[in-house]
Backbone as XML, in Angstrom:
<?xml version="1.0"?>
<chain id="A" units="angstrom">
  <residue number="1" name="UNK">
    <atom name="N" x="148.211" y="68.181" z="39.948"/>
    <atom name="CA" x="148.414" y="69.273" z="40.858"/>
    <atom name="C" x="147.181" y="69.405" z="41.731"/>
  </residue>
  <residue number="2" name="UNK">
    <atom name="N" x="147.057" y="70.096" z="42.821"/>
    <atom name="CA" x="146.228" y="70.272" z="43.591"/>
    <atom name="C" x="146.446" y="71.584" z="44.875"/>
  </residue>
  <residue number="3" name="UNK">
    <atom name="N" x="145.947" y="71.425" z="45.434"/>
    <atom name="CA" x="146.034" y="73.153" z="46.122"/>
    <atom name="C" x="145.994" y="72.476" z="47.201"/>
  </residue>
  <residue number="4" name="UNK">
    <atom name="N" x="146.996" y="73.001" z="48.177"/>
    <atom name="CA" x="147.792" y="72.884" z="49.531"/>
    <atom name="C" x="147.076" y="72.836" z="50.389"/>
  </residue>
  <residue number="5" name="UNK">
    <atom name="N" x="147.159" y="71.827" z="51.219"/>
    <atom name="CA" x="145.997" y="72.054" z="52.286"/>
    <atom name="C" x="146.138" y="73.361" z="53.593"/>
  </residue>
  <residue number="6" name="UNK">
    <atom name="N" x="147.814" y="74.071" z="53.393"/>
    <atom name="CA" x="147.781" y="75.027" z="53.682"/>
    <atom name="C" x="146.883" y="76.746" z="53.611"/>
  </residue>
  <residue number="7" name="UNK">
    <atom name="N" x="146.467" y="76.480" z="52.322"/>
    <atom name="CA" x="145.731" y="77.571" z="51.741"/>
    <atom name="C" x="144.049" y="77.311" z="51.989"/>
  </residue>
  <residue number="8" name="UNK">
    <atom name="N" x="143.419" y="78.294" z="52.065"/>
    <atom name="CA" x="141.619" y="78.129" z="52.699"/>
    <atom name="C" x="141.226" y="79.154" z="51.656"/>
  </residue>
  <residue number="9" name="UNK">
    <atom name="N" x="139.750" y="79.079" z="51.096"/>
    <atom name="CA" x="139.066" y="79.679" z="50.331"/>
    <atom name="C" x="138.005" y="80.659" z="51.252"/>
  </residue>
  <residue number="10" name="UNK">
    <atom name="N" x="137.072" y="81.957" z="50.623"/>
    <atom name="CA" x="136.596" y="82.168" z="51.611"/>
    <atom name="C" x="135.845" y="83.313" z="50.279"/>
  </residue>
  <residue number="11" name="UNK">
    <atom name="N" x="134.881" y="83.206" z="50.366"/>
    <atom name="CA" x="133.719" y="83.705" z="49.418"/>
    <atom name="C" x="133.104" y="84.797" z="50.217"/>
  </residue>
  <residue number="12" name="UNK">
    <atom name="N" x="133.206" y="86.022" z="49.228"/>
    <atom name="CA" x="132.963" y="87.627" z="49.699"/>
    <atom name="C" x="132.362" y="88.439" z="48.685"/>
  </residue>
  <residue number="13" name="UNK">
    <atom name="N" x="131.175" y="88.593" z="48.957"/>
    <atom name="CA" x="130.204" y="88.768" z="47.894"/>
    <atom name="C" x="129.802" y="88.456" z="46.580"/>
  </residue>
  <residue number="14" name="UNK">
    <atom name="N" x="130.460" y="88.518" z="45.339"/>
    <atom name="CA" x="130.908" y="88.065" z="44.184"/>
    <atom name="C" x="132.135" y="87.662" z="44.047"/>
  </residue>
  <residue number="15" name="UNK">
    <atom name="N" x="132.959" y="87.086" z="45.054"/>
    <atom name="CA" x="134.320" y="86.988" z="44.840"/>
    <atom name="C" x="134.470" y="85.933" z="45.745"/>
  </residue>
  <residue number="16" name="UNK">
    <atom name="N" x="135.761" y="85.753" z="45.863"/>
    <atom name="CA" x="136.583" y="85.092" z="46.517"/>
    <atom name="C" x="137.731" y="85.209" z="46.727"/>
  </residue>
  <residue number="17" name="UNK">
    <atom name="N" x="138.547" y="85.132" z="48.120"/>
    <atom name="CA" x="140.057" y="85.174" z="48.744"/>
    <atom name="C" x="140.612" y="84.318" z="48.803"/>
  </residue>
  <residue number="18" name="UNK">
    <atom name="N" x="141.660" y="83.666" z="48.344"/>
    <atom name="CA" x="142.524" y="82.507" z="49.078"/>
    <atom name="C" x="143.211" y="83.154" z="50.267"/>
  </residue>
  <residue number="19" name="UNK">
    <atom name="N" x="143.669" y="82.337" z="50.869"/>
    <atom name="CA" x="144.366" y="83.010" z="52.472"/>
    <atom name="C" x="144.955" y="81.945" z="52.606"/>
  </residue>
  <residue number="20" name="UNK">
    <atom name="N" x="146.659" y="81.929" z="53.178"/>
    <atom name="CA" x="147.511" y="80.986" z="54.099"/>
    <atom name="C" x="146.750" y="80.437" z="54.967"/>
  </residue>
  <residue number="21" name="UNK">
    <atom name="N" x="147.246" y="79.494" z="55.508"/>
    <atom name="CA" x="146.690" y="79.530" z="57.132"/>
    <atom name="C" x="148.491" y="79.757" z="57.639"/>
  </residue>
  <residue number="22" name="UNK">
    <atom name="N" x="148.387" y="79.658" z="59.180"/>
    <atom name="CA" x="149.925" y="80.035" z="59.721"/>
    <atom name="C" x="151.081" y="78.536" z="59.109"/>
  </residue>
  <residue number="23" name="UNK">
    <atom name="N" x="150.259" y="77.643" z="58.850"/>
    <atom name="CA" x="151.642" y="76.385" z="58.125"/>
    <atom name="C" x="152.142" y="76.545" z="56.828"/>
  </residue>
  <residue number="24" name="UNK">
    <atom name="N" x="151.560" y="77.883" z="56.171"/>
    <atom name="CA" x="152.184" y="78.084" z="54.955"/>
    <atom name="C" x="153.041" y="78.737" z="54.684"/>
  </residue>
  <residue number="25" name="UNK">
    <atom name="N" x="153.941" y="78.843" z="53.926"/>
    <atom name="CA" x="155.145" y="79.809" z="53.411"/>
    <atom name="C" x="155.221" y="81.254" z="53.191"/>
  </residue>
  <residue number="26" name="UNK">
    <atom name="N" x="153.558" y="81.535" z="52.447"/>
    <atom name="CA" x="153.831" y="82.425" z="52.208"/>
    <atom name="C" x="152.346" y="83.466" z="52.788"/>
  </residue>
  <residue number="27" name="UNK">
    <atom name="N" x="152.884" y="84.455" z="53.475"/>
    <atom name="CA" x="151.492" y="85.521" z="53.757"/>
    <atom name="C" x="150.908" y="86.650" z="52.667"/>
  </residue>
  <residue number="28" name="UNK">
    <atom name="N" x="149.724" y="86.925" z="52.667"/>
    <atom name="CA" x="148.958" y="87.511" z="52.297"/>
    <atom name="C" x="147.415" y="87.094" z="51.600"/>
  </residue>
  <residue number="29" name="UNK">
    <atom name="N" x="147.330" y="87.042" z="50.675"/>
    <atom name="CA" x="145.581" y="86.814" z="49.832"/>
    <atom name="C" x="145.852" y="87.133" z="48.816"/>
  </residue>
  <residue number="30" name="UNK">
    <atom name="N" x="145.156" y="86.533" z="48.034"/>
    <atom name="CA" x="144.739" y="86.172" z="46.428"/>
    <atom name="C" x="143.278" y="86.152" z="46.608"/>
  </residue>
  <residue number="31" name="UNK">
    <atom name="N" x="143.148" y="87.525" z="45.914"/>
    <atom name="CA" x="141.375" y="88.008" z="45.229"/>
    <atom name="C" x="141.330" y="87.555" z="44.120"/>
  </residue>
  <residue number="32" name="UNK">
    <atom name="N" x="140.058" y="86.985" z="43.998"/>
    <atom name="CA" x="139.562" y="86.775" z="42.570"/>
    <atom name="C" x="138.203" y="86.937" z="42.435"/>
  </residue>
  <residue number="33" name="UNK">
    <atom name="N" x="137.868" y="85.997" z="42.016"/>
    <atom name="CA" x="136.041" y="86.340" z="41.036"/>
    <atom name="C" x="135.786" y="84.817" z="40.947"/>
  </residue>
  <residue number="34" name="UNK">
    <atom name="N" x="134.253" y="84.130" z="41.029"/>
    <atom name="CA" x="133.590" y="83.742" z="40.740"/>
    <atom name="C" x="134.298" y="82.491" z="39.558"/>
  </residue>
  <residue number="35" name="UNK">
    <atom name="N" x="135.178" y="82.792" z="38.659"/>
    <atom name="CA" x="135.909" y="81.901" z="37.796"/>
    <atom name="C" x="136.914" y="81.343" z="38.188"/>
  </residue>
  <residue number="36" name="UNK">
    <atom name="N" x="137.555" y="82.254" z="39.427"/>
    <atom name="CA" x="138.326" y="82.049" z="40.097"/>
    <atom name="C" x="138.639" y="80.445" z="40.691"/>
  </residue>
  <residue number="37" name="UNK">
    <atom name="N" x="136.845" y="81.406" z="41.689"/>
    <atom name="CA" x="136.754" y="79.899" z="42.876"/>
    <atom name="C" x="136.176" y="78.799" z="42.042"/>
  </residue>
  <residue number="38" name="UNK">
    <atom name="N" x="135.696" y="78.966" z="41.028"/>
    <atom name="CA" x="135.920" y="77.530" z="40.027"/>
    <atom name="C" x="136.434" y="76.666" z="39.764"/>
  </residue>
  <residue number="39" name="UNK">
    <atom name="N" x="137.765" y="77.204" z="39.649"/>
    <atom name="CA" x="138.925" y="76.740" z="39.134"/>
    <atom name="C" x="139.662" y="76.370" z="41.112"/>
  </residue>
  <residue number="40" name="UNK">
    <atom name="N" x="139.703" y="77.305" z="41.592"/>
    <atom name="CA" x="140.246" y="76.582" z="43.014"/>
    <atom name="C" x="139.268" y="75.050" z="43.784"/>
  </residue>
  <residue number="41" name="UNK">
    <atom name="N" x="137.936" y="75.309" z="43.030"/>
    <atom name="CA" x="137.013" y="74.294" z="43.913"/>
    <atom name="C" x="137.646" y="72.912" z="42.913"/>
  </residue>
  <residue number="42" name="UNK">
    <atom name="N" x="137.986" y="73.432" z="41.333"/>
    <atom name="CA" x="138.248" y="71.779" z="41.118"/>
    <atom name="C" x="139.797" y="71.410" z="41.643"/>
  </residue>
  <residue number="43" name="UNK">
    <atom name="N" x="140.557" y="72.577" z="42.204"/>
    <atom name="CA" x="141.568" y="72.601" z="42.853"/>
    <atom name="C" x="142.041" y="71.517" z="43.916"/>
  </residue>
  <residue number="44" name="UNK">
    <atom name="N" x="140.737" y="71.261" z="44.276"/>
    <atom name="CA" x="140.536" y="70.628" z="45.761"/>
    <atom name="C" x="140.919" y="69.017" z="45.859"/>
  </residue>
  <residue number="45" name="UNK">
    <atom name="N" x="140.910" y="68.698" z="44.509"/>
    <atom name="CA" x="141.180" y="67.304" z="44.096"/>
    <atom name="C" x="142.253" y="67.232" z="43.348"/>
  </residue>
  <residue number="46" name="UNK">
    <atom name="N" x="142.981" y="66.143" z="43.167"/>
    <atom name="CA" x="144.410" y="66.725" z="42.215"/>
    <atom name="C" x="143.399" y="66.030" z="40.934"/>
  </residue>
  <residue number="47" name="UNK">
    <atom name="N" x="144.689" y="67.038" z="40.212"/>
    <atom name="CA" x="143.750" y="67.435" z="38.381"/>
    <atom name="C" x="145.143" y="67.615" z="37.661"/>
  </residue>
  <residue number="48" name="UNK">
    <atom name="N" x="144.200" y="67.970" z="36.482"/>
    <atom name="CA" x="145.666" y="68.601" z="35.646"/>
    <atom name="C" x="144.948" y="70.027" z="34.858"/>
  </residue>
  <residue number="49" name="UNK">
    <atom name="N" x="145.926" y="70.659" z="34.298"/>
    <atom name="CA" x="145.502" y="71.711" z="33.744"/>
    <atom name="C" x="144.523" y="71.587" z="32.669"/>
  </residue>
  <residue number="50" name="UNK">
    <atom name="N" x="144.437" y="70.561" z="32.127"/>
    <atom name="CA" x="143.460" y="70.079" z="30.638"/>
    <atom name="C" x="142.359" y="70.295" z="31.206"/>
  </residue>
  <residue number="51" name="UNK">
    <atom name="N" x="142.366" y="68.865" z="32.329"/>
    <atom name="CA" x="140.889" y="68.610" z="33.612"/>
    <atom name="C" x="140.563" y="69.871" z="33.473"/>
  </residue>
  <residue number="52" name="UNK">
    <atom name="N" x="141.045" y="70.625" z="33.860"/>
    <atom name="CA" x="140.413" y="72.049" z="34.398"/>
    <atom name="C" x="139.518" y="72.830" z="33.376"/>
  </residue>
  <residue number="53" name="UNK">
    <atom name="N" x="140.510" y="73.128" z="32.355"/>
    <atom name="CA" x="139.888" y="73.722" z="30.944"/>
    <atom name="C" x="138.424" y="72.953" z="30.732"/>
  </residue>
  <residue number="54" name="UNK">
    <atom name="N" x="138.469" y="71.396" z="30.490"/>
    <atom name="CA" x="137.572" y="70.858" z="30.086"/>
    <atom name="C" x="136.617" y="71.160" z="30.974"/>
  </residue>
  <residue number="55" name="UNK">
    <atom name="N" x="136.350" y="71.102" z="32.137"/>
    <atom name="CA" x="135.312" y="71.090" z="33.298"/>
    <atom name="C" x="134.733" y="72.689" z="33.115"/>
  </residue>
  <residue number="56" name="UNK">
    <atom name="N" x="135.638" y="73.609" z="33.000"/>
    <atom name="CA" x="135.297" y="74.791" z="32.714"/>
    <atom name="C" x="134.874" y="75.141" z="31.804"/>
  </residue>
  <residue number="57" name="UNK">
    <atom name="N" x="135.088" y="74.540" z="30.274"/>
    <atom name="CA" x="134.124" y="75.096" z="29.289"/>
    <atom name="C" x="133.130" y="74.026" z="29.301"/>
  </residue>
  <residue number="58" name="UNK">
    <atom name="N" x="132.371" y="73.130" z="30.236"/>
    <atom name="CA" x="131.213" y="72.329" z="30.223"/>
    <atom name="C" x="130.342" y="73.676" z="30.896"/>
  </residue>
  <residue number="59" name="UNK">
    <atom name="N" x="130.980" y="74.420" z="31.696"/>
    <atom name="CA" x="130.404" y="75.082" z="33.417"/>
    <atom name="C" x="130.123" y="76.640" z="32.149"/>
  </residue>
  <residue number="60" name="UNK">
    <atom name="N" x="130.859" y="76.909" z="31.564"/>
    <atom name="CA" x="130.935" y="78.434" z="31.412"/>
    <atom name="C" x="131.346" y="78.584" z="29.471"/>
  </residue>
  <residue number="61" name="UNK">
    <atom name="N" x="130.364" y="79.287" z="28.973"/>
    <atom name="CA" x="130.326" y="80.198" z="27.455"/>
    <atom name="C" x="131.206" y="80.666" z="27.232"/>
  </residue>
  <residue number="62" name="UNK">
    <atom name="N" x="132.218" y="80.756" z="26.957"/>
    <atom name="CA" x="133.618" y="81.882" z="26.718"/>
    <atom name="C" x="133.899" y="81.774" z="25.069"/>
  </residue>
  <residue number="63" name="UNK">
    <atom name="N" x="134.462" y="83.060" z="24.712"/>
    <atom name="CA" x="135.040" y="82.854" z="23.669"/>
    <atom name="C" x="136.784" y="81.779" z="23.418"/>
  </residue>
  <residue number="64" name="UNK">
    <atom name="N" x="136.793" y="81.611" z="22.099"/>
    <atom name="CA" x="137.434" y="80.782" z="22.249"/>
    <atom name="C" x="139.262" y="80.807" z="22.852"/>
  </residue>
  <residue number="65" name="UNK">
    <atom name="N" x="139.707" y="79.951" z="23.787"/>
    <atom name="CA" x="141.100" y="80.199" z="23.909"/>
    <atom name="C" x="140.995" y="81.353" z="25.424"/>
  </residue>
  <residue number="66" name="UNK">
    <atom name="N" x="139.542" y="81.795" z="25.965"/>
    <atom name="CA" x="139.469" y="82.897" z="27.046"/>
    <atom name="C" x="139.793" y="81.935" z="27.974"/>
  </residue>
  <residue number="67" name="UNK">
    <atom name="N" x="139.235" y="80.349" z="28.085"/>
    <atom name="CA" x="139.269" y="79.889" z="29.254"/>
    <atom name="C" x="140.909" y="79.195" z="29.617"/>
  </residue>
  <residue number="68" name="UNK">
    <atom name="N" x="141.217" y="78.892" z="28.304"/>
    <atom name="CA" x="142.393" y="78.211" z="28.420"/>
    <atom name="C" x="143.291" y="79.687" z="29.209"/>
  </residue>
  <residue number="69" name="UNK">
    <atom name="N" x="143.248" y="80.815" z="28.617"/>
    <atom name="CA" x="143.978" y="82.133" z="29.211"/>
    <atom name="C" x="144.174" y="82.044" z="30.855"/>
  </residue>
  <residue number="70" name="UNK">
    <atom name="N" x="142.849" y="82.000" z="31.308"/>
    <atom name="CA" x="142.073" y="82.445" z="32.760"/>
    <atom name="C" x="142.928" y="81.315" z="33.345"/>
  </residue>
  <residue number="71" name="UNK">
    <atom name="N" x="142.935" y="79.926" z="32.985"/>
    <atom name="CA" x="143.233" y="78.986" z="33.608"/>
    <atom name="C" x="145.035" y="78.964" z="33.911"/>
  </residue>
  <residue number="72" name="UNK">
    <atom name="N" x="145.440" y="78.718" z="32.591"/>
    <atom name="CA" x="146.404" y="79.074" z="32.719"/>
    <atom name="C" x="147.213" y="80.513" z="34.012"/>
  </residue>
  <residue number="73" name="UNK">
    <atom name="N" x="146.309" y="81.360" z="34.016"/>
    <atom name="CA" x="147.067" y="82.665" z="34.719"/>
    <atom name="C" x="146.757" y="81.944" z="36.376"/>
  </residue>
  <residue number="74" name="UNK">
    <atom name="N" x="145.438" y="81.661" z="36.384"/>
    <atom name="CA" x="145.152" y="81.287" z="37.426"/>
    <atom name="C" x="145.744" y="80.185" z="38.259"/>
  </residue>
  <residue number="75" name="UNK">
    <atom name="N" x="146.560" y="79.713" z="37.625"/>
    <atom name="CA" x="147.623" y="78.477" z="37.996"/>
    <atom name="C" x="149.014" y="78.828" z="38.232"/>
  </residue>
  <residue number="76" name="UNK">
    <atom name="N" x="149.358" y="80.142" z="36.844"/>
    <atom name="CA" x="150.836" y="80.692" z="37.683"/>
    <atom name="C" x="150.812" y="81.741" z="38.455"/>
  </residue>
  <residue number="77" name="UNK">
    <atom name="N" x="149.483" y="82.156" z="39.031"/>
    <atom name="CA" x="149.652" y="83.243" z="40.404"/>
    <atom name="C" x="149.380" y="82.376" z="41.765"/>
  </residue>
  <residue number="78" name="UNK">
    <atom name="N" x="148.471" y="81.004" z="41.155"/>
    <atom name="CA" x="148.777" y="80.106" z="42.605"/>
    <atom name="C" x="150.413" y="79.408" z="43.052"/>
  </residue>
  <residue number="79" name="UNK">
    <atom name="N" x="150.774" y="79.292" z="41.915"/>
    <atom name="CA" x="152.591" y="78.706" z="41.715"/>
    <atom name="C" x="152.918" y="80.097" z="42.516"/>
  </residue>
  <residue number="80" name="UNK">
    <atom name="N" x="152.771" y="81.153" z="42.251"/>
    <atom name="CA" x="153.888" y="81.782" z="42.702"/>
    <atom name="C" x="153.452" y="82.147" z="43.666"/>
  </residue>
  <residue number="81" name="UNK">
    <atom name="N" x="152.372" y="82.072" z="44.665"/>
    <atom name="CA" x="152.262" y="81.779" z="45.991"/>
    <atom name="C" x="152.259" y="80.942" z="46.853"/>
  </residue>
  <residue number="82" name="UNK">
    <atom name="N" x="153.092" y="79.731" z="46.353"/>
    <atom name="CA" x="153.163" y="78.245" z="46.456"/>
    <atom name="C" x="151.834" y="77.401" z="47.029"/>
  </residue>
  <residue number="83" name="UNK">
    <atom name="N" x="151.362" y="77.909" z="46.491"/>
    <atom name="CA" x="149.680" y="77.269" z="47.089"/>
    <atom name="C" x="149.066" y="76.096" z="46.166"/>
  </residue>
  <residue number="84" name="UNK">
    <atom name="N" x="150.374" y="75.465" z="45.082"/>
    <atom name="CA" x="149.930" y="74.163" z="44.376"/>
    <atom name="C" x="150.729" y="72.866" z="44.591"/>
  </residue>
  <residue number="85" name="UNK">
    <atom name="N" x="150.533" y="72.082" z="45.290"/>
    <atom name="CA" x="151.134" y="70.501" z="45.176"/>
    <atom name="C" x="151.074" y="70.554" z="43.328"/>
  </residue>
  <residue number="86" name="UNK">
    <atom name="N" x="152.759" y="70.037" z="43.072"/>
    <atom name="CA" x="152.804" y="69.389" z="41.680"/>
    <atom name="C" x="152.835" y="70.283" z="41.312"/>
  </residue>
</chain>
């Protein structure tokens, strides 16, 4: 999977927005945090959901099963803004 070249990232103080651009389906923004744009920056390359987990608990301390959570959610709120190839 990988993230649409429709969709643009855009870093706002401690956070981050995804945003359409006008070739995408769907309008509005997706706020997140810092774990967020983590997970969207390894976005940028196609991956798989494992990739992700693994890269993320090299990057970040979590208790156990938090990252697999984050990742997971963070993948079906990009699905349901169609902002994932695959």
């Amino acid at each position: 999977m990988k993230l649409k070249e429709e969709y643009i990232t855009h870093e706002i103080g401690d956070g981050l927005v995804l945003v359409p651009t006008g070739l995408a389906s769907w309008s509005g923004f997706v706020r997140g945090n810092k774990t967020f744009g983590a997970i969207l920056s390894l976005l940028r390359e196609d991956t798989t959901e494992e990739a992700i987990v693994a890269a993320m608990r090299e990057r970040f301390d979590a208790p156990e099963g938090a990252i697999e959570r984050d990742v997971a959610r963070a993948i079906s709120e990009l699905r349901k803004v169609g902002a994932l190839d695959g």
